[in-house]
BAMI-621460 format. One record per residue (C-alpha): residue in one letter; x, y, z. Coordinates in pm, 1 decimal. Last residue first. Layout:
<A; <X; Y; Z>> ...
***
This chain:
<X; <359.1; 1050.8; 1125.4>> <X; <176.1; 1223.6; 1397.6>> <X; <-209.4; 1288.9; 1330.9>> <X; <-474.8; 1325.4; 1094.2>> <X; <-709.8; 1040.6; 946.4>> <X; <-860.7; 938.7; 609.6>> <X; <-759.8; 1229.4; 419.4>> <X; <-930.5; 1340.9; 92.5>> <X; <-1218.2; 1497.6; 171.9>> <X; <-1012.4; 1690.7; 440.2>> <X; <-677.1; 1738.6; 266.8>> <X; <-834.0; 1857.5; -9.6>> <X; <-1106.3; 2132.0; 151.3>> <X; <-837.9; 2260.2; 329.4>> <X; <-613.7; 2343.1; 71.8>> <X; <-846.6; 2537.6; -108.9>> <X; <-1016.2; 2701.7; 214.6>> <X; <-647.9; 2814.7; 245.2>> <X; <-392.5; 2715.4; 567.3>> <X; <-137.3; 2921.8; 660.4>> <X; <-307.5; 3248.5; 648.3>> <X; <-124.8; 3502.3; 847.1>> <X; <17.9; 3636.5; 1167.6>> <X; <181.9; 3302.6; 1373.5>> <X; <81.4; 3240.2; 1678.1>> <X; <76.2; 2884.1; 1597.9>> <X; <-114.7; 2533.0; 1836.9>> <X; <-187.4; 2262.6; 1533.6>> <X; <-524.3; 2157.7; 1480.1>> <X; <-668.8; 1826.2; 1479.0>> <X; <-977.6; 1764.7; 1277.9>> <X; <-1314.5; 1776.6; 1380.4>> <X; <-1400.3; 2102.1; 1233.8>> <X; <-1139.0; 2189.2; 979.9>> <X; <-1405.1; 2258.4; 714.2>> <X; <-1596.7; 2518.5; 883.1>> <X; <-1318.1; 2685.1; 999.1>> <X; <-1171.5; 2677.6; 661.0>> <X; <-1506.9; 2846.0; 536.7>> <X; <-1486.7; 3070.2; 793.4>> <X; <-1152.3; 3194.6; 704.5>> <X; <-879.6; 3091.3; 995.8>> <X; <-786.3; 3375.2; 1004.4>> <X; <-1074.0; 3613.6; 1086.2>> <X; <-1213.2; 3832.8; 773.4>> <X; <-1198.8; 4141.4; 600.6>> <X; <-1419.9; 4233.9; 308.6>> <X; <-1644.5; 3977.3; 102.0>> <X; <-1435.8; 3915.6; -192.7>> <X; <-1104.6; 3880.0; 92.7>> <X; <-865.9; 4002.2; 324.7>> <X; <-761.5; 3808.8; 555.7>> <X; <-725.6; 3876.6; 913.1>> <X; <-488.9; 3811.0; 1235.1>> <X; <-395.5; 3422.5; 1294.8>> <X; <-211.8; 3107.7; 1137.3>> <X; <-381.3; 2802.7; 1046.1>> <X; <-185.0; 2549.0; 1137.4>> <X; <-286.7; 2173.4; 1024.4>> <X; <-239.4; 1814.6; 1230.6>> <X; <-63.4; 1627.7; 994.3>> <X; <-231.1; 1396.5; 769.7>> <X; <-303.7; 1042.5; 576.7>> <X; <-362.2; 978.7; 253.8>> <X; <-397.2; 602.0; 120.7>> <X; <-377.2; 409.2; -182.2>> <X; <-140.2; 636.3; -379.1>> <X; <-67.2; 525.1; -728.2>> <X; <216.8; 850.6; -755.6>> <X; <17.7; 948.0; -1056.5>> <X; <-319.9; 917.7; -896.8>> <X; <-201.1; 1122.3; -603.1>> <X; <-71.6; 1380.6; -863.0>> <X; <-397.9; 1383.6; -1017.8>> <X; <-576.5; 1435.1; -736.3>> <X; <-367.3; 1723.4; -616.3>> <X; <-367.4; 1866.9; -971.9>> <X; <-705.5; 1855.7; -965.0>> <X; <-750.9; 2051.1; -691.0>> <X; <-504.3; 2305.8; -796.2>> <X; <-627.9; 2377.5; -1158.0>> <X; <-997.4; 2415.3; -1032.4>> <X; <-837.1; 2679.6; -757.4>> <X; <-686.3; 2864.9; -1022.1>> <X; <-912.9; 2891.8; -1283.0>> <X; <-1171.3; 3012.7; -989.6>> <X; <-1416.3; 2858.5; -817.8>> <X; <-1202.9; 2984.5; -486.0>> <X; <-1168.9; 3303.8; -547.8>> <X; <-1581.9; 3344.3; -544.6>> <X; <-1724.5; 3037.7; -531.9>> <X; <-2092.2; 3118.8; -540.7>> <X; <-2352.2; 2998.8; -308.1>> <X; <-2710.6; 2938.1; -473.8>> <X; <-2700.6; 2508.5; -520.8>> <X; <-2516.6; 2479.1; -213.0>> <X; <-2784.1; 2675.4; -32.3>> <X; <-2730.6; 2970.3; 181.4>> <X; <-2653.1; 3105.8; 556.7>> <X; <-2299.6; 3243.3; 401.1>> <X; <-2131.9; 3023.3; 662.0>> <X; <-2330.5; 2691.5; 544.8>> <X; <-2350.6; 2746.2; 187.7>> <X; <-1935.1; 2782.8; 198.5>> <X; <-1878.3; 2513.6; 374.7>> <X; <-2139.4; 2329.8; 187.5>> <X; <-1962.7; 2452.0; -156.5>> <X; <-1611.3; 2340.7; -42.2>> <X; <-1743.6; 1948.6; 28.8>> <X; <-1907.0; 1944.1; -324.4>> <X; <-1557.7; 2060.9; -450.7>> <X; <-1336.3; 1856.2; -265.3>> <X; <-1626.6; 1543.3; -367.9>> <X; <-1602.9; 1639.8; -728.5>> <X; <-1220.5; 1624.0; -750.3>> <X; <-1280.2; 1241.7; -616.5>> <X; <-1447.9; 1126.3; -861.6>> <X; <-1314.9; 1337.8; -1179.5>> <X; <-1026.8; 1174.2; -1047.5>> <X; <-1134.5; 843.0; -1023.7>> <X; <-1296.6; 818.9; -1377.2>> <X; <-969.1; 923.1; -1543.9>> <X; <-1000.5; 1301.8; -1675.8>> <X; <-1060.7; 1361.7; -2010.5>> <X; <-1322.2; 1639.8; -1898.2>> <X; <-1682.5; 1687.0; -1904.3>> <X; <-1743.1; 1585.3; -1535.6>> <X; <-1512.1; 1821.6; -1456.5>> <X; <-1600.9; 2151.2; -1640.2>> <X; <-1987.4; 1981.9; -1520.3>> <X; <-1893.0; 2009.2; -1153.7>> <X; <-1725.4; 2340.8; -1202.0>> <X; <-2013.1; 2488.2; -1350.0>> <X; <-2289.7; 2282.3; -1108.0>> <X; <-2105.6; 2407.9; -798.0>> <X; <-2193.5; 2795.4; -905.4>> <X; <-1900.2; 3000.9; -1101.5>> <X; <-1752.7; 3312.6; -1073.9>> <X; <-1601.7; 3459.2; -1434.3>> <X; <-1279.8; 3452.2; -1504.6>> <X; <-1271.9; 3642.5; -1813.1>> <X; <-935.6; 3642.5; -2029.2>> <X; <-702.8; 3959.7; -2037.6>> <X; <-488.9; 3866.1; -1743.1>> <X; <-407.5; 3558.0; -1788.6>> <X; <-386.1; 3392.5; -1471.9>> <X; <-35.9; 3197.2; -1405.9>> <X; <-127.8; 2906.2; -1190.6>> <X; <201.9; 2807.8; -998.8>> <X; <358.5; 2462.2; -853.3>> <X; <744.5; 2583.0; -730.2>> <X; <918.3; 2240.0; -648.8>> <X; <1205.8; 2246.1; -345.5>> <X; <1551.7; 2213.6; -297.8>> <X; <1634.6; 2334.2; 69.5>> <X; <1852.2; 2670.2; 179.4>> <X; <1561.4; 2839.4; 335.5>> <X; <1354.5; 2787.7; 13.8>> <X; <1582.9; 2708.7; -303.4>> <X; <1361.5; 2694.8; -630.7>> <X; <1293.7; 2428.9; -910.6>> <X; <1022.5; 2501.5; -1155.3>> <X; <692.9; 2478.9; -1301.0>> <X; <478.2; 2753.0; -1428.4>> <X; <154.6; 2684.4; -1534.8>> <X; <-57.3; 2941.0; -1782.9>> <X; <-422.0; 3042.4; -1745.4>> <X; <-686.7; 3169.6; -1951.5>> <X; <-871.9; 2819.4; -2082.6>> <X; <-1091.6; 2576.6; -1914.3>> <X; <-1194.7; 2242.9; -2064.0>> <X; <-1010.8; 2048.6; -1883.7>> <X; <-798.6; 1778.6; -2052.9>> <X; <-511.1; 2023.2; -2020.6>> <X; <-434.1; 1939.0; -1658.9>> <X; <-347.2; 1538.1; -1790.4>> <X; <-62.1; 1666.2; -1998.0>> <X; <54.1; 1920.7; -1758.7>> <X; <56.5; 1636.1; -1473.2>> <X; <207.1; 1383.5; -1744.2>> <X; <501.4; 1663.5; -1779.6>> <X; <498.5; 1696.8; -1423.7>> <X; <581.0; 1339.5; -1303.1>> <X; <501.6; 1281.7; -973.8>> <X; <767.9; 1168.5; -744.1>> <X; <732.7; 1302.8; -404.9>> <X; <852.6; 1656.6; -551.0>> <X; <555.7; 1663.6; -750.5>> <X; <369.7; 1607.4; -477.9>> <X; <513.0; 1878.5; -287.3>> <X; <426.8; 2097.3; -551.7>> <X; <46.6; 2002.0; -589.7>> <X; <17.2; 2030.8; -250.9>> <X; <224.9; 2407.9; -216.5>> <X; <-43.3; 2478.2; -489.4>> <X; <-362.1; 2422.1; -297.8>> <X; <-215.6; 2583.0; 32.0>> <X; <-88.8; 2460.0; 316.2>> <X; <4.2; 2525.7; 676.7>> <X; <312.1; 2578.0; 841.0>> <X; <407.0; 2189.1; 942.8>> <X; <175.5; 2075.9; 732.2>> <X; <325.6; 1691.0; 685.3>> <X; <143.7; 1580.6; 424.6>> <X; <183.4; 1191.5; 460.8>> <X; <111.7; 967.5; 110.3>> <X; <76.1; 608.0; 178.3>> <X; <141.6; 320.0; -65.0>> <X; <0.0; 0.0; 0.0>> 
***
């Protein structure tokens, strides 16, 4: 059985998964490959090796185009961009889930229904691109089983779509509950409703390596 462990030992966000994944082994030319069978356009990815803190590491970015429309989109538009896609059976799968599991967090602390909330930043090119890169990447790597750190979240305010708000965001709130968090004074959002929303659908416990 093959176990991925995301140590988030300052958070996470949807692209520092996709990069540490590649850095566990996935390849990134079949991760480009398998990216563009969704039918989504205006965006670039950049790919490439950096030094953080004196360590090798993998730079995952979504580079927006800035002329293209990115419109906001209901559950049902990024359900059926993945539903309609190339993707392998299990990815389309389990991307849905992260994404049905994102819109009730975010129904539930706007006091609305999954089929009404929209997604704001996070149905956007970007976020799409990270979540199924994380799945894909899994899929690559043939991973049986993810497992988790407890997760930061850092503290002060974000500023967001709908003004400024607590760190965590209460969408991340929402989705952490039940899972173990990780004591940080830290100012700042360590941990995104992106990243949050894979790790939880997609972990089946959190704790200690």
């Amino acid at each position: 059985m093959n176990i991925a462990y995301f140590d988030c030992f300052r958070g996470a966000g949807g692209d520092m998964i996709v990069a540490a994944l590649i850095d566990a082994g996935a390849d990134a030319d079949a991760l480009r490959k398998g990216l563009s069978a969704l039918k989504i356009g205006g965006y670039g990815l950049s790919i490439e090796r950096v030094t953080k803190q004196g360590i090798a590491a993998t730079r995952f970015n979504v580079q927006l185009d800035a002329d293209a429309p990115q419109p906001h989109r209901h559950l049902r538009h990024v359900l059926e961009i993945l539903k309609s896609s190339a993707l392998s059976e299990g990815v389309r799968e389990k991307a849905c889930r992260v994404f049905q599991r994102l819109a009730e967090a975010e129904a539930a602390v706007h006091g609305t229904t999954v089929e009404k909330v929209h997604f704001h930043e996070v149905g956007a090119v970007d976020a799409i691109v990270d979540v199924v890169g994380a799945v894909l990447a899994l899929e690559l790597l043939h991973v049986d089983r993810v497992v988790c750190s407890p997760i930061p979240t850092g503290s002060g305010t974000v500023t967001c779509d709908h003004g400024v708000l607590p760190i965590p965001a209460p969408a991340t709130a929402r989705l952490l509950l039940g899972v173990p968090l990780s004591a940080c004074d830290e100012v700042g959002e360590l941990t995104t409703p992106t990243a949050a929303a894979v790790l939880t659908t997609l972990s089946s416990t959190f704790g200690p390596i």
